[in-house]
N, C-alpha and C positions, 0 to 999 in steps of 0.2 A: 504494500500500500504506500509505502515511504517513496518509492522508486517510481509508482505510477504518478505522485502527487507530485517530487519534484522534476524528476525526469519526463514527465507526461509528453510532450512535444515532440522530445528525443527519442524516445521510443516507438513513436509514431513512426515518424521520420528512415528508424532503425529497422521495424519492422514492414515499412513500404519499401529499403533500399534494394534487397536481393528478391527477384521473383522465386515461388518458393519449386523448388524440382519435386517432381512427386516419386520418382524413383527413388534416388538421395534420402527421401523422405520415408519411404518404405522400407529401404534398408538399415536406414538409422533407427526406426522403431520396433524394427525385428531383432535388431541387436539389443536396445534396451530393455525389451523384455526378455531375451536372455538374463539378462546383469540379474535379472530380478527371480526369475525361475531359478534359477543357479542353485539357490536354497531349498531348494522344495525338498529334493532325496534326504535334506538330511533334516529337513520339518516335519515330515508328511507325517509323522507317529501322531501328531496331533488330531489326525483325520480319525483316530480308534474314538473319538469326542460327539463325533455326529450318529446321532440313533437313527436319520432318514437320509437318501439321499435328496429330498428335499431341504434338510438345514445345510446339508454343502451344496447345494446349488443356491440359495439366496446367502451364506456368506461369500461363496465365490462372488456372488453378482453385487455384495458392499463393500468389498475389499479391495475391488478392483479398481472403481472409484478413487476411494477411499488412499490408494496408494497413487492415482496419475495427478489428485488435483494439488496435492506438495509440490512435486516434480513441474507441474506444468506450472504454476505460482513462480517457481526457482529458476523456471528457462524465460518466462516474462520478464523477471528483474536483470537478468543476464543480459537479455535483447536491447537492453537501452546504452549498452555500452560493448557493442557489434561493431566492427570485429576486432575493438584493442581487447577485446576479453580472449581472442584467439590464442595472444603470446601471453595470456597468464598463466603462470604455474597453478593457481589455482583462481578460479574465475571469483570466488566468490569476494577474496581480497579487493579486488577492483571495487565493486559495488560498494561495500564497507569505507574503503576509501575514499570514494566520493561523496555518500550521502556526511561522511564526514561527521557521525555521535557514537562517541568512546563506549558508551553503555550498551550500546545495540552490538557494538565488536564486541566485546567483554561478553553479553549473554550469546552471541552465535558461537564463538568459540566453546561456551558451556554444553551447548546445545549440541556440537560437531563431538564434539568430547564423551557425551554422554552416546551419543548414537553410534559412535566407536563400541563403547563398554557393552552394550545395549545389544547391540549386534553382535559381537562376540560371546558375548557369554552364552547368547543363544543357539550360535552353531556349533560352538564347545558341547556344549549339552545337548543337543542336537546327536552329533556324532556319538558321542556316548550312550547316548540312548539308542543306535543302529549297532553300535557293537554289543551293547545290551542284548540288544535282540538277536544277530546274533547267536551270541553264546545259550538263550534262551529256546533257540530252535534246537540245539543241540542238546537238549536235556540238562545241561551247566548252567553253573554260577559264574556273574562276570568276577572276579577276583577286586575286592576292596580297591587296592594299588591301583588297579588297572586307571580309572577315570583320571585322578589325578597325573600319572604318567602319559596319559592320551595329551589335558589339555597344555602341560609343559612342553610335550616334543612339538605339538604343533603350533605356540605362540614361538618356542625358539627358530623355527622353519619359516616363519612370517614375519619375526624380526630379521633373519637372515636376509629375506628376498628383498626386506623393504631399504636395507643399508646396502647391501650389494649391488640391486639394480636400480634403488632408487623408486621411492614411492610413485612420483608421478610416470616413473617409466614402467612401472610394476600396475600402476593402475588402465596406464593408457593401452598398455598393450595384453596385459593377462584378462581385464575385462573383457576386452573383447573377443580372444583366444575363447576365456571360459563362457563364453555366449553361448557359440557357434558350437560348442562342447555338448555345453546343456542340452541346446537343441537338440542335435542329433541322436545322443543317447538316452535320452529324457522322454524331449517334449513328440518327438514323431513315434516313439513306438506307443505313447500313451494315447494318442489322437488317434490312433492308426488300429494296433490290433487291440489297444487296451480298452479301445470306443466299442469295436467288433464284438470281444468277449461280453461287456457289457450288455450290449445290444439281443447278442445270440440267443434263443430261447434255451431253459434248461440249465445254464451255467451257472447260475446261481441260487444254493436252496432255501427255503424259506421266503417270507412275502418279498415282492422285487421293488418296494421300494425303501428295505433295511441293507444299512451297509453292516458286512460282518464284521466283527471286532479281530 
């Protein structure tokens, strides 16, 4: 709101100056919902939570929302300072710097900070909960040690990459690596034969519209 109130003109201006490609444009939001699915294999335990597939089909249908209207708010404020936001290391410094109020950097940084922790801790335990499982198909117990040795090798593996290649080189380019990843071992076989099975008469027992646990 700060960006459209003082930037209003410029933004205009910014968002009139490139006509918009719509291929460019297709492929950039296929990639970004990559970034975004990425997480799913190692969330989805949370789906054992819905008693119908009617409650996952109406959170999928608020969630989804729910997650483009931040993003698209964040690429609004972005546009008004098109394209020196190109050579920032991180776009969002620009912005900050020109609305020019110390408090508003001070709490985005709190904000970035927290959504770090926030996000990690979630696919820490995420993953642990797939190794859980897991060792729980197998008739075993995951071992006490185990979690805590999981979420240590893999923050020391994620501070490696991010000193060694370099955060913004680690972002610009593994992101999108891990997109295209997602996708293909993910997101097509679930749309494809995971839709099929779904669909199939017979595959699933009990009334067809409970998901098993």
């Amino acid at each position: 709101m700060l960006v459209v109130h003082k930037f209003g003109p410029q933004l205009a201006t910014a968002l009139k100056a490139t006509p918009l490609n719509y291929g460019q444009a297709l492929k950039d939001s296929i990639s970004y919902a990559g970034y975004n699915i990425a997480i799913l294999p190692v969330l989805i335990f949370v789906a054992r939570n819905f008693a119908s597939r009617r409650e996952a089909l109406i959170a999928g249908a608020l969630a989804g929302p729910l997650i483009l209207l931040p993003g698209f708010a964040f690429l609004l404020a972005l546009s008004a300072f098109y394209p020196k936001i190109l050579d920032a290391p991180l776009p969002v410094t620009v912005v900050l710097a020109n609305l020019g109020n110390p408090y508003l950097t001070a709490l985005v940084r709190v904000v970035v900070l927290g959504a770090f922790i926030k996000t990690g801790v979630g696919l820490l335990h995420g993953l642990n909960e797939r190794f859980a499982g897991s060792f729980s198909e197998r008739g075993k117990v995951m071992p006490r040690g185990a979690r805590p040795a999981i979420a240590i090798t893999l923050m020391i593996i994620a501070v490696y990459l991010a000193t060694s290649l370099g955060i913004v080189e680690l972002i610009g380019r593994g992101y999108r690596f891990s997109s295209y990843f997602f996708l293909a071992v993910f997101v097509l076989p679930v749309a494809t034969r995971g839709v099929w099975l779904i669909l199939r008469p017979g595959t699933r027992p009990g009334p067809p519209d409970v998901i098993d646990s």
